[in-house]
Legacy VTK file of the C-alpha trace (Angstrom):
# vtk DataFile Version 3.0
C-alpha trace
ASCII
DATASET POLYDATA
POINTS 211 float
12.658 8.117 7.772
11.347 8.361 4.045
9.010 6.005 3.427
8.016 5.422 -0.423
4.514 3.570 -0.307
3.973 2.223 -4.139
0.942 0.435 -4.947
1.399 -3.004 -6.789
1.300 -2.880 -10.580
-2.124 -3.806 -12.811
-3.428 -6.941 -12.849
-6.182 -8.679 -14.780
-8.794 -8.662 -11.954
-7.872 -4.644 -11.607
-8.150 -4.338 -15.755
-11.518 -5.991 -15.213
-12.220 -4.065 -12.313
-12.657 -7.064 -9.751
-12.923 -6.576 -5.987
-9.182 -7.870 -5.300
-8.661 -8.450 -1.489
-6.299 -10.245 0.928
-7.152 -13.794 -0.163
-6.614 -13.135 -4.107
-3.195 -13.758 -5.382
-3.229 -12.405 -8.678
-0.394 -12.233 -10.523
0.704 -8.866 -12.714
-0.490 -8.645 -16.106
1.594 -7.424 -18.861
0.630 -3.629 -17.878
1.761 -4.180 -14.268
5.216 -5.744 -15.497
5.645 -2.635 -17.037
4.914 -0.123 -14.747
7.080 -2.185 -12.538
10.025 -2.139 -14.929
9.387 2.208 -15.061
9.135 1.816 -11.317
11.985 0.492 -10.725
13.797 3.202 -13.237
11.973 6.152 -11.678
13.205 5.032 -7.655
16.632 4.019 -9.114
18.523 6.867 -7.649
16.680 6.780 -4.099
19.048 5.855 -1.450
17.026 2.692 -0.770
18.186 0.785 2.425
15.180 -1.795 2.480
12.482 -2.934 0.577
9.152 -4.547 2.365
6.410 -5.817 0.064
3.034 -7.603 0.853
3.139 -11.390 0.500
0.834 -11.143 -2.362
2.767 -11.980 -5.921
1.547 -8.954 -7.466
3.208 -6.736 -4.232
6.434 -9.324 -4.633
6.641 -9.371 -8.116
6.612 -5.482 -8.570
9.211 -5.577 -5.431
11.200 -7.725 -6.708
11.534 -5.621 -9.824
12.354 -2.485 -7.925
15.240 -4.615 -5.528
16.665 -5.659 -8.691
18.578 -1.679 -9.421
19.576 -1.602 -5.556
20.373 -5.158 -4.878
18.448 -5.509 -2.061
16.287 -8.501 -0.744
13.059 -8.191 -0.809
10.995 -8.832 3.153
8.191 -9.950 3.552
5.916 -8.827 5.755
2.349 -10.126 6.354
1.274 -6.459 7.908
0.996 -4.844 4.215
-1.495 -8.005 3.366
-4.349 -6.195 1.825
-7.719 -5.896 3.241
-9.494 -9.197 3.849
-12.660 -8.701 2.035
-14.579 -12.015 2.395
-17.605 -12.570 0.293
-16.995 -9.362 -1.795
-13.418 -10.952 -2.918
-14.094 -11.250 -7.132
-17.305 -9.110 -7.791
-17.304 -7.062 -10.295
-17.006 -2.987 -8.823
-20.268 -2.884 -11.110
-22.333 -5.807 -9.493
-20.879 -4.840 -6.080
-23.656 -1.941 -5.498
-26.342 -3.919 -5.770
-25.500 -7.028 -4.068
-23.873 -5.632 -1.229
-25.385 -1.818 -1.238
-27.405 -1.464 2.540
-23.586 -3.021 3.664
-21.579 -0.851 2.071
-23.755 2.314 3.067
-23.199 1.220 6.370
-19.568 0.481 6.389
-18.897 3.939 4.396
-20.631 5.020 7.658
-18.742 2.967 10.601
-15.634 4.980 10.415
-14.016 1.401 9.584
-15.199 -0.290 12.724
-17.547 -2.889 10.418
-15.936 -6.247 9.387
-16.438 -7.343 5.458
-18.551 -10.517 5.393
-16.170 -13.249 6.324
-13.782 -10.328 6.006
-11.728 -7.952 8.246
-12.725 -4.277 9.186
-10.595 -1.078 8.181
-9.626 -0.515 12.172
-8.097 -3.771 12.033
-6.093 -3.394 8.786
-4.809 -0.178 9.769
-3.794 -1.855 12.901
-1.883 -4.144 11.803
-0.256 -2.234 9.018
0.589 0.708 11.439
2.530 -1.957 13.324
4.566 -3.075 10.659
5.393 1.057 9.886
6.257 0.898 13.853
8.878 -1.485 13.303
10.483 0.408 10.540
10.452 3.393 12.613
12.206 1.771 15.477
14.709 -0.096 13.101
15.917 3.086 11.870
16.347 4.495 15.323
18.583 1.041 16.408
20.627 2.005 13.488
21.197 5.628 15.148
19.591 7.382 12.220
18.740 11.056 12.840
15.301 11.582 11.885
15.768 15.377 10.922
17.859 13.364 7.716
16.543 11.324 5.376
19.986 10.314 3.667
20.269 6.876 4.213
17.114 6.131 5.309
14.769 5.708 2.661
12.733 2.971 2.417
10.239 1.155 -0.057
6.718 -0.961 0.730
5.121 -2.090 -2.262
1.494 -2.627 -1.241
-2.050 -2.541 -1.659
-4.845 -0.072 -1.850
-6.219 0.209 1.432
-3.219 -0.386 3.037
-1.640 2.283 1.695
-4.699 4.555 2.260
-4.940 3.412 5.560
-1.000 4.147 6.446
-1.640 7.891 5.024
-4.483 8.274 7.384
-3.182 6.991 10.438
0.477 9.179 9.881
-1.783 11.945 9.251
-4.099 11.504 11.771
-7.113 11.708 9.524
-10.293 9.531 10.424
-10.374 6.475 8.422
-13.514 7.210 6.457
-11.609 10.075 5.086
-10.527 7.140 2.734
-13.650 7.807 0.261
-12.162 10.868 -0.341
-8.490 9.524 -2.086
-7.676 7.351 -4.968
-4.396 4.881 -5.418
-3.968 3.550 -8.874
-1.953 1.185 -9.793
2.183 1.394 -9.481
1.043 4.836 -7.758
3.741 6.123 -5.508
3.322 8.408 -2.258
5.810 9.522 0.304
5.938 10.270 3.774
8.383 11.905 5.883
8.600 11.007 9.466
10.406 13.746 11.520
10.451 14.456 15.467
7.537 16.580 15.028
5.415 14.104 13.074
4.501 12.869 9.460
3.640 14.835 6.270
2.477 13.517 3.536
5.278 14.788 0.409
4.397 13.261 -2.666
0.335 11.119 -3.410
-0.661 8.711 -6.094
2.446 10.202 -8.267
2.290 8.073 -11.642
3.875 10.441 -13.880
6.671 8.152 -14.881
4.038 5.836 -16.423
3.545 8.671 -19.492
LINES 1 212
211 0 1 2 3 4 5 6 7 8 9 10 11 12 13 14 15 16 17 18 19 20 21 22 23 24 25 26 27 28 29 30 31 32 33 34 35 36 37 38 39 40 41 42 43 44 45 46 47 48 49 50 51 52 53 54 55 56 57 58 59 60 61 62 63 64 65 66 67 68 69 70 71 72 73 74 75 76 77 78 79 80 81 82 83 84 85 86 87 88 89 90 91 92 93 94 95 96 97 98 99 100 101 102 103 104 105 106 107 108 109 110 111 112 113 114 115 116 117 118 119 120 121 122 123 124 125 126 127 128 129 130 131 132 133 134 135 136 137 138 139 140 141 142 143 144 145 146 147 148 149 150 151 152 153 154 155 156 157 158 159 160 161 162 163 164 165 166 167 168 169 170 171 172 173 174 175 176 177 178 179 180 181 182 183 184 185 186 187 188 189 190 191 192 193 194 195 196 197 198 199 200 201 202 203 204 205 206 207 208 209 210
């Protein structure tokens, strides 16, 4: 299976560089309607079979965008819900050091076992979100897909940040504070390949048809 992980388009809270968690719904801004649009003209000739997307209106909305040059539904599915981050949903990224900055030295530490305030933890995203990748895996299979072939079996999950990050990891089998070291902007799209002998990671963060 080819699965094309694309990161939800700008919004205002990501323009103002707001903590934007799993309780925010923020809709796209004008520069995440765009990159959408560009999205959905850069994956147009994918041979898309499904499309997943985050419950979140900026995940739908840049889905939705993306279905409409495959005519596809879009699914929902409540495992690509970003990160719960409790009391640290709306701060300001500059504010966030020195209100929260023992925490987050800590939970840089934890290898993702810490819960946000009123939040969830990174090993319980990644949990959840793994599951969700589970279930596309074993659709394909009930379809009798061969997994040395990607042709027909491409498919799309428009997301969130540490979702995404945390998906890499896990296929990867990187430790989950290895997330520090990656960045996903915006409309960003990355690729993995799941064959017999594993994942690889064939394409990060690519945003080149935003230029």
């Amino acid at each position: 299976m080819k699965l094309i992980l694309v990161r939800h388009g700008e919004t205002h809270w990501n323009e103002e560089r707001r903590i934007q968690g799993g309780d925010s719904d923020i809709e796209l801004n004008d520069t995440g309607l765009e990159q959408a649009r560009r999205l959905a003209a850069f994956l147009q000739n994918e041979p898309i079979i499904a499309i997943l997307s985050s419950p979140l209106r900026r995940a739908t909305a840049t889905a939705e965008v993306i279905a409409s040059r495959h005519r596809l539904p879009v699914e929902v599915d409540q495992g690509f819900r970003e990160l719960r981050v409790g009391e640290l949903e709306g701060i300001s990224v500059s504010d966030l050091g020195t209100t929260f900055s023992q925490f987050l030295m800590r939970w840089w530490q934890d290898r993702g076992a810490t819960k946000l305030p009123n939040g969830e933890s990174l090993v319980e995203l990644q949990e959840r979100a793994w599951k969700a990748v589970e279930r596309l895996l074993e659709r394909s299979r009930l379809v009798g897909v061969n997994p040395e072939h990607n042709e027909g079996t491409t498919v799309v999950v428009v997301s969130h940040y540490f979702v995404i990050l945390a998906i890499i990891l896990k296929a990867l089998n990187l430790p989950l504070d290895c997330f520090t070291k990656f960045k996903v902007d915006p409309g960003g799209v990355s690729i993995l390949e799941f064959r017999n002998y594993g994942a690889r990671l064939v394409t990060f963060n690519d945003t080149s048809y935003q230029g």
